[in-house]
N, C-alpha and C positions, 0 to 999 in steps of 0.2 A: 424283752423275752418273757413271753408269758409261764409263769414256773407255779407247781401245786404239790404242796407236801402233805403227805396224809401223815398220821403218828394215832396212836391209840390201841392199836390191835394188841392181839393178845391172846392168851389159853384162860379162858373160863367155863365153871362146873356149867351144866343145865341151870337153867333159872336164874346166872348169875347176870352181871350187865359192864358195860364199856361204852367209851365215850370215844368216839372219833373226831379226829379234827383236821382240817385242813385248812394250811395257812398258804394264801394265793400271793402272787404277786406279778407286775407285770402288764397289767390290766386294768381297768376302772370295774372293780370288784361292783358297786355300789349301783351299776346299771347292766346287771349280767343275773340270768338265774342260775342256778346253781344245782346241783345232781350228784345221789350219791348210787354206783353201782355195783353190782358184786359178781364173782366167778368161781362159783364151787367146781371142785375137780370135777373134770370131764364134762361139761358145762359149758354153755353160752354165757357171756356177760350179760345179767339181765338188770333193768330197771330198781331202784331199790325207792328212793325218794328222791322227789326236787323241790325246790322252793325259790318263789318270785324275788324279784330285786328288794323290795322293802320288809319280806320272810312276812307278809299279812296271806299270802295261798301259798298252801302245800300240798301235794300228794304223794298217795305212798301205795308201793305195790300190795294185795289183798293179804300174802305171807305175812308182812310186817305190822300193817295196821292195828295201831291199839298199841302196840309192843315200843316202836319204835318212834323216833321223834324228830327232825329236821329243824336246824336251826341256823341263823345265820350273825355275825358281828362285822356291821359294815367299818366301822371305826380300827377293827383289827384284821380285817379283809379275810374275814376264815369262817368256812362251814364247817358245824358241827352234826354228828348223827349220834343220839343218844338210844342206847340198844339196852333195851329191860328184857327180864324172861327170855333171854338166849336161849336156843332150843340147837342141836342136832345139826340139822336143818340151815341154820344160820352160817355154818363153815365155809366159808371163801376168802377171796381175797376180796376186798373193797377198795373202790376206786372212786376217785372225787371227778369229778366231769362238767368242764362248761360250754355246755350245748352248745354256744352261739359262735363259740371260736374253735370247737370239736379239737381241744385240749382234754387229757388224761393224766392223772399223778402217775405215781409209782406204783400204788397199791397200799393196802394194809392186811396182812395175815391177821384173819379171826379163827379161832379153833374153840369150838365148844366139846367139852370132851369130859367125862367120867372118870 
């Protein structure tokens, strides 16, 4: 049974940062790209970043780029999304996502807030 925990979320000021993680299981992590997505209220789920099986290609939606960081540990079967200069804008829920088997975690609540 393929299973994906995210953990990480959180209430941080503007500018501040967080580290998301998802620890997979269930699957051969090590031949799968990996996807991290988000759902601001009232909002579509939209694309945030993916990254290839051995984490040597990444990309990342124009919002994030620069900001944010995609990463992968194949030895502990878990992608990370590392989130600097949080902005407003960043508020959703995030979700870990593996394309090839269109599996979804739980979510993770981000709230950037003042």
């Amino acid at each position: 049974q393929v299973q994906l925990v995210e953990s990480g979320g959180g209430l941080v000021q503007p500018g501040g940062s967080l580290r998301l993680s998802c620890k997979t299981s269930g699957f051969t992590f090590s031949l799968r790209g990996m996807s991290w997505y988000r759902q601001a209220p009232g909002k579509g789920r939209e694309l945030v970043a993916n990254i290839w099986t051995q984490g040597d290609v990444t990309n990342y939606a124009a919002a994030v780029k620069g900001r944010f960081t995609i990463s992968r540990d194949n030895a502990e079967k878990t992608v990370f999304l590392q989130m600097n200069n949080l902005q407003f804008s960043d508020t959703a829920v995030y979700y870990c996502y593996v394309p090839g088997l269109a599996t979804w975690g739980q979510g993770t609540q981000v709230t950037v807030s003042s």
